[in-house]
C-alpha positions in Angstrom: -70.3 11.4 -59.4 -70.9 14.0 -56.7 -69.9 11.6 -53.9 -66.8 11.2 -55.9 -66.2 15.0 -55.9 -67.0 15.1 -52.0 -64.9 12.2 -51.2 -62.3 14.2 -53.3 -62.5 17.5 -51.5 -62.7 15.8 -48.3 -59.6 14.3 -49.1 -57.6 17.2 -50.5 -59.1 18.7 -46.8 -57.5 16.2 -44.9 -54.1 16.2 -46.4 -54.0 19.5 -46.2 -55.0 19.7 -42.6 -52.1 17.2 -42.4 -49.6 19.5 -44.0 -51.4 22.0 -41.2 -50.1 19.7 -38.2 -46.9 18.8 -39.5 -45.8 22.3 -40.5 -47.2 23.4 -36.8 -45.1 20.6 -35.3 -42.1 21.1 -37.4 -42.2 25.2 -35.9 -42.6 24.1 -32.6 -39.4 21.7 -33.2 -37.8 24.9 -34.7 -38.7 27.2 -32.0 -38.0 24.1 -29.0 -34.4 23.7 -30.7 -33.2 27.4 -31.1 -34.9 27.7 -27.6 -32.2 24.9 -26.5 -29.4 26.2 -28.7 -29.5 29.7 -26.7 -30.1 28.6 -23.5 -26.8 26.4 -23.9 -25.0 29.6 -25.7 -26.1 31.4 -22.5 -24.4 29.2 -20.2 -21.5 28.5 -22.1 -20.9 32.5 -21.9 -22.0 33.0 -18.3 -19.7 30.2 -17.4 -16.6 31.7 -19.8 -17.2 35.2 -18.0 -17.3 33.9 -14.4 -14.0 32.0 -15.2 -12.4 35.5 -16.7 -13.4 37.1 -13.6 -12.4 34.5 -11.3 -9.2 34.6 -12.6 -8.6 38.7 -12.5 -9.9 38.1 -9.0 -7.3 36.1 -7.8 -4.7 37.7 -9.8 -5.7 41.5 -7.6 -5.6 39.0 -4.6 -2.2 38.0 -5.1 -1.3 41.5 -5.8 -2.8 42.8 -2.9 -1.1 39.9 -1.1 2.3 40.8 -2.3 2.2 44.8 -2.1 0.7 43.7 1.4 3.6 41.7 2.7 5.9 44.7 0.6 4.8 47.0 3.3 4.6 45.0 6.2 8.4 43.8 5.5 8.7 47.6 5.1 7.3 48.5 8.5 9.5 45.6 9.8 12.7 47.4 8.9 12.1 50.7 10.1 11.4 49.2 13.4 14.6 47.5 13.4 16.8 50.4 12.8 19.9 50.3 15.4 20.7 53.3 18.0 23.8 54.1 15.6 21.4 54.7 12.7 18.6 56.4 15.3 20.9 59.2 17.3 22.4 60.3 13.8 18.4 61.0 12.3 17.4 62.3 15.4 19.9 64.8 15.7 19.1 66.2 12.1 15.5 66.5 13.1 16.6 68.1 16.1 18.7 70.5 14.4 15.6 71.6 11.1 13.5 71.8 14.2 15.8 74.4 16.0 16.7 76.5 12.4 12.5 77.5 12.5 11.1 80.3 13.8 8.2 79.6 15.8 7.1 82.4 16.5 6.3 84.2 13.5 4.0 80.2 12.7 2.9 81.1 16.0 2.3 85.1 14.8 1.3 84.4 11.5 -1.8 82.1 12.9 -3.8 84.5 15.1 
């Protein structure tokens, strides 16, 4: 009768050192997948924000680009401005120049 009880107790031991393994297995299967399950979350997000920034990059290059070429066709324009155009603006220059009194500038610094 009392090997019964010990065969009985050492079997109630075992299974429940099974239950042991399997619930330690099915954790580390829990932890392995939500382990897996961020990492790809990560990515996916990292990848999403790189994309978002790529694409505000090149949209302030083209910008740039465009205000760029703005002002270079600018600077092209006022270099192409004809004699007729020229002797007109440089006599009004000429003539603010002459309306101002350099001396009292010239006075009014020392």
């Amino acid at each position: 009768m009392r090997s019964d009880i010990i065969n009985e107790v050492l079997s109630v031991e075992d299974r429940a050192q099974q239950i042991i393994r399997d619930a330690e297995h099915k954790a580390r299967d829990s932890v392995s997948d939500a382990q897996t399950k961020a990492n790809e979350l990560l990515r996916s997000s990292t990848k999403e924000e790189r994309e978002h920034y790529r694409v505000l990059l090149e949209k302030a290059e083209e910008e740039s680009y465009q205000e760029l070429t703005s002002f270079e066709e600018s600077l092209d324009m006022s270099s192409n401005i004809s004699p007729d155009q020229i002797i007109p603006l440089a006599s009004s220059i000429v003539e603010e120049v002459c309306k101002t009194d350099f001396d009292t500038i010239v006075d009014a610094n020392e």
